[in-house]
N, C-alpha and C positions, 0 to 999 in steps of 0.2 A: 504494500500500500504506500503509494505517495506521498509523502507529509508535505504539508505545508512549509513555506517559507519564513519564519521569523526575523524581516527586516528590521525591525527593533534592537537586533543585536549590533547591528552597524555602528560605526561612529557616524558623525551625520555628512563629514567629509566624503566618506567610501560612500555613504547610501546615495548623496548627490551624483558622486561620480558614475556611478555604476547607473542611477539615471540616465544619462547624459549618453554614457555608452552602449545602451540595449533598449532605448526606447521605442527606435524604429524599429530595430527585428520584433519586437515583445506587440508591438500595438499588429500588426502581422498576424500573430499567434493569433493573440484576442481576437480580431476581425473575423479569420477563421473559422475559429472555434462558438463565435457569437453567432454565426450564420447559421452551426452545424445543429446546435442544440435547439434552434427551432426548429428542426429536421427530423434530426435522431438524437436517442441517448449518448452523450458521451463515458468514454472512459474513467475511471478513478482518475488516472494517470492524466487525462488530457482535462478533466475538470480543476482538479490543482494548479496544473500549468498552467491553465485560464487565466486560474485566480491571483498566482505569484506576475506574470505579465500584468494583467488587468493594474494589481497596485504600481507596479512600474510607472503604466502610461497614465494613471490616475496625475502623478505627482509632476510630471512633466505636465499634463495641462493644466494642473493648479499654477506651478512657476509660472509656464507660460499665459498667464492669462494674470497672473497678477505675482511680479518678481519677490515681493518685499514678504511674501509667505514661505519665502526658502529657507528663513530664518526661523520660523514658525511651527516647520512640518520638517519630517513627520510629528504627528503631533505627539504631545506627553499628557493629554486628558484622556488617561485610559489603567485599567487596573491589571497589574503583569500578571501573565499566566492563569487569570481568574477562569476561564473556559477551558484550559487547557485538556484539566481530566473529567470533564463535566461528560457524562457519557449521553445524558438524556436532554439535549439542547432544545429549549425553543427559539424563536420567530415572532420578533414580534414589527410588525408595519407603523410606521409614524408619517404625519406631514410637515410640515413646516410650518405653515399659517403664513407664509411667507415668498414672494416669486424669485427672490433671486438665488443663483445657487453661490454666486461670488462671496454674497453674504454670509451664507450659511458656512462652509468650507472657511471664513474668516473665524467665527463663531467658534467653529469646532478644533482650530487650531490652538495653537501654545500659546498664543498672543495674550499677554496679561489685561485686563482691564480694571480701570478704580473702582470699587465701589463706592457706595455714597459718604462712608464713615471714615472714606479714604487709604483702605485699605486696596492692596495691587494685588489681584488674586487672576485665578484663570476663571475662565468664563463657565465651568461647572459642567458643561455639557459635554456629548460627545456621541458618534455612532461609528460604526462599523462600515456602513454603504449610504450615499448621498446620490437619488438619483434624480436628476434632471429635469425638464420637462421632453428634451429629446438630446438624443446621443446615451454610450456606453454610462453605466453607473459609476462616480469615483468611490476608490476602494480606500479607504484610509486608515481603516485599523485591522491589525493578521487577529483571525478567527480565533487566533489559542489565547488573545486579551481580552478582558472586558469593556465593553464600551457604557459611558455615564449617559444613559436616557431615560432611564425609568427603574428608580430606587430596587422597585418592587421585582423585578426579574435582570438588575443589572446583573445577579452572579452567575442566571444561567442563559439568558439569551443573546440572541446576534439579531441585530438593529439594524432597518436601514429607513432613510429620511427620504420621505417623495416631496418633492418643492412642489408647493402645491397653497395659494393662498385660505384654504379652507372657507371659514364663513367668509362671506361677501355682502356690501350694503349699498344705497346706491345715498350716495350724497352733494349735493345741486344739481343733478343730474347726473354724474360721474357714476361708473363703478370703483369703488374702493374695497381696503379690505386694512384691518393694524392700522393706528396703535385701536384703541378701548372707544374712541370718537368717532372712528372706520372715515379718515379723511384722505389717506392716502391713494390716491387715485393706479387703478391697473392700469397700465398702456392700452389704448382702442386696439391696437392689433390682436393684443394676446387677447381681448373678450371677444373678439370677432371669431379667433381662434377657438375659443372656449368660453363659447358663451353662456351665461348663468344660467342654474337649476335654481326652479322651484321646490323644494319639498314637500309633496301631495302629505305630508305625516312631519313637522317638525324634530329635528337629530339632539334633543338636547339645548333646548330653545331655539336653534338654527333653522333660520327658513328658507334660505338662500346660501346655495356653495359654490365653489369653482369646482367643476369637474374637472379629473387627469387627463392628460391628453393617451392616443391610444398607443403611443412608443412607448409613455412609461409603465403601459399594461402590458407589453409583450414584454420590457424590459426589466422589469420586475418579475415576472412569469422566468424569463430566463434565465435571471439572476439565482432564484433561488432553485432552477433543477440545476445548475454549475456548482452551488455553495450542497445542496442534498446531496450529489453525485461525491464530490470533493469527502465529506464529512461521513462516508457511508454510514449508513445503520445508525447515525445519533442526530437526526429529523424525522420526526413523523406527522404528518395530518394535523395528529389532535394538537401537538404542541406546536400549531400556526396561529398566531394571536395577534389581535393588533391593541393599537396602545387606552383605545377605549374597554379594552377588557379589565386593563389593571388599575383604572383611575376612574373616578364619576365626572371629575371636574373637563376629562378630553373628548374629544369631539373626536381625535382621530382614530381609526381614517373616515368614518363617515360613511352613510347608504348609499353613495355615489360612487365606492372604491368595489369591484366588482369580489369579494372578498372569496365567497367558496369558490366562484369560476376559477378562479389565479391558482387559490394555491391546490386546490384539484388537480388539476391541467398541470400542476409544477412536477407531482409524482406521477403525471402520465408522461410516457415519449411519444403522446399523436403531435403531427405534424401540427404546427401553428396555425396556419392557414388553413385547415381544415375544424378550428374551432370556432362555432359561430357564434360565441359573445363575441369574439371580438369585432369582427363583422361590423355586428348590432350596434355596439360602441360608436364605431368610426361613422355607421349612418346615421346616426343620432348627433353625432356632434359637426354633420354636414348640415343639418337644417335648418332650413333660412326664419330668421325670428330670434326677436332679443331674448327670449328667457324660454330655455327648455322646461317641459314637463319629466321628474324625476322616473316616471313608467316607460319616456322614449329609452332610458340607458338602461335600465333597470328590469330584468327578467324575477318578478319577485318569487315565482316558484324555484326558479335555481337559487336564489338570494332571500332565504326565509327571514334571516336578520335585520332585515329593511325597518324602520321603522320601532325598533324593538327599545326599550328605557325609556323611552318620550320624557317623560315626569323629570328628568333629571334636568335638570340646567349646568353652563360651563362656573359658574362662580358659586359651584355648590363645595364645600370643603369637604375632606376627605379623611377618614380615620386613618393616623400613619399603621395600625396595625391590621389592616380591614381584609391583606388579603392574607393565609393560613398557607402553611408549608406541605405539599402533595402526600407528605404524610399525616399531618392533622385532619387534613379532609377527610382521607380515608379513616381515619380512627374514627371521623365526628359521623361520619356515611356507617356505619360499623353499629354504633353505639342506637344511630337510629335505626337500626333494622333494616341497612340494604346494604348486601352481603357484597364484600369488594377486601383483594388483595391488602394487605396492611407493609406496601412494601417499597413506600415511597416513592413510586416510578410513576408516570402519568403517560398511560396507554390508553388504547378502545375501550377497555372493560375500567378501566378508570371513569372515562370520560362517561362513557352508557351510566356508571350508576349516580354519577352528578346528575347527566339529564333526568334519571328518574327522579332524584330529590327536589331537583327545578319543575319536574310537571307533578308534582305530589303536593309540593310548595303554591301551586297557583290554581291548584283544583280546592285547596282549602283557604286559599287568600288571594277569593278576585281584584280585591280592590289594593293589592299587598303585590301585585305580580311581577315576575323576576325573567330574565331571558331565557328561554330552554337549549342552551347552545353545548351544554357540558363544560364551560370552562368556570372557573373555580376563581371567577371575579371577585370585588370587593361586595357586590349584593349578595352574589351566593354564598359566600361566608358567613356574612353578616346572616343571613336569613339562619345557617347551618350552626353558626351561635345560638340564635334567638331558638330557634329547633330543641335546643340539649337543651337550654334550659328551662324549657315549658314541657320537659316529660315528666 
């Protein structure tokens, strides 16, 4: 089996150099290999290679698009070795709220910033993959670190950021989106591009989003059968999550992120072009009219989670202990009479006996109801607490 690359080990002199010297063969590979996995399955052996080139030509176009991040990157917002032995990885998807990716790649660099008390710290953040709204994903942190996005699963997941402005509002006529008074205006091309959803069902007070455009759907699709092939046997299914699983207060990714389609289609090897969400996608976002209806992109029988939380809103605060360790769940699933493994690992028979405590939970509390997705959120905790202690 192929291991991965730990460019981390570099001094930053050699890691620049060696930039510099294998970016055009390395971006090669990648193209390659990017074409192929829309195609077919690739190899252990050739999904690694991917991903050691992939970070190469990442870093070359972070320089080349902005020099003074040389200094910067690779970046050191990251926890050594925290993934390394983690056997049972998840997946978790995030947006930005934000369109630029220059920005973002700033963000998630080394670059000190003051706080307000005048303290020079790092910018606290960080991920693993930043993708786009078109072109290859940047790769900035090696799978065996952890990357800073979300407290709740920094020690066992690999993160990636889709640039993507999420909610959107329209103000003196403008589309904007960021800061909290939503004045900052999108560019008319990129809404032309991507022009605003309605929400037939509000995402957690959000009535209006920016939809992904349809590269970072195949792009993210391909990304992650590169990163499952790479990582054999420690991604599965149940542990693809995104970042509105593990927080009440996020919106991300939102009814609008195709979510079971992608990561379905990520452990299948059918040819791309032969999957018709996406299709569906790219005709919906061809239609003439300022503000699409969320049912043009959206197949809600493939996509049952549409629509699902409503009641919550983005400025709701969040218990720091809200969400339980795949072993509590099981003990607290156990305690209440539905029979599951007590072995810490988070599988199908894991997940199936969460859903039955989710549909067991909302057959007795209609007005109480929780998502039935099997994942082991901050509400199905919370419910799975309140549970033990009302027997």
């Amino acid at each position: 089996m192929r291991e991965l690359t730990d460019f981390t080990k570099l001094t930053q002199k050699d890691f620049w150099a060696k930039v510099k010297k294998e970016a055009r063969d390395d971006r090669e590979i990648v193209e390659e290999l990017w074409e192929k996995v829309g195609e077919e399955p690739l190899t252990q052996a050739e999904a690694a290679e991917c991903l050691d080139c992939l970070y190469i030509v990442s870093h070359k176009q972070i320089i080349d698009a902005r020099k003074d991040l040389k200094k910067f990157y690779p970046t050191k917002q990251l926890t050594k070795n925290k993934l390394k032995k983690v056997k049972d990885l998840w997946w978790t998807d995030h947006f930005t709220a934000g369109i630029s990716v220059l920005s973002t790649l700033n963000w998630f660099s080394s670059k000190k910033f003051k706080k307000k008390n005048g303290q020079v710290k790092y910018a606290g953040a960080s991920t693993h993959f930043v993708l786009p709204y078109h072109g290859l994903p940047y790769y900035i942190i090696p799978l065996m670190h952890g990357a800073w996005h979300e407290p709740r699963r920094n020690k066992d997941s690999i993160s990636i950021e889709m640039v993507n402005a999420g909610k959107i509002k329209q103000h003196e006529g403008k589309w904007c989106y960021w800061p909290k008074d939503f004045t900052t205006e999108i560019p008319k091309e990129l809404v032309r591009e991507l022009p605003p959803v309605r929400l037939d069902t509000p995402h957690r007070g959000v009535r209006i989003m920016q939809p992904f455009t349809r590269e970072q759907l195949i792009n993210n699709l391909k990304l992650k059968r590169v990163v499952i092939t790479a990582l054999e046997g420690r991604l599965e299914l149940e542990r693809m999550s995104q970042h509105q699983d593990w927080r009440d207060g996020k919106t991300d990714m939102g009814p609008l992120w195709l979510f079971d389609d992608v990561n379905e289609s990520s452990f299948s090897g059918e040819s791309i072009e032969e999957l018709s969400f996406i299709q569906r996608y790219e005709d919906a976002l061809d239609e003439e009219g300022e503000i699409l209806e969320v049912t043009d992109i959206i197949d809600e029988a493939d996509n049952p989670n549409h629509g699902e939380r409503t009641p919550t809103h983005d400025d709701d605060e969040d218990d720091k202990d809200a969400v339980m360790s795949v072993k509590q769940v099981q003990e607290a699933l156990v305690r209440l009479n539905i029979p599951v493994v007590v072995d810490g690992k988070f599988g199908p028979k894991t997940k199936a006996a969460v859903k039955r405590f989710q549909q067991q939970w909302n057959i007795n509390h209609e007005e109480d109801r929780i998502a039935e997705d099997g994942k082991p959120g901050p509400q199905t905790c919370s419910r799975l607490r309140q549970a033990q202690r009302g027997m």
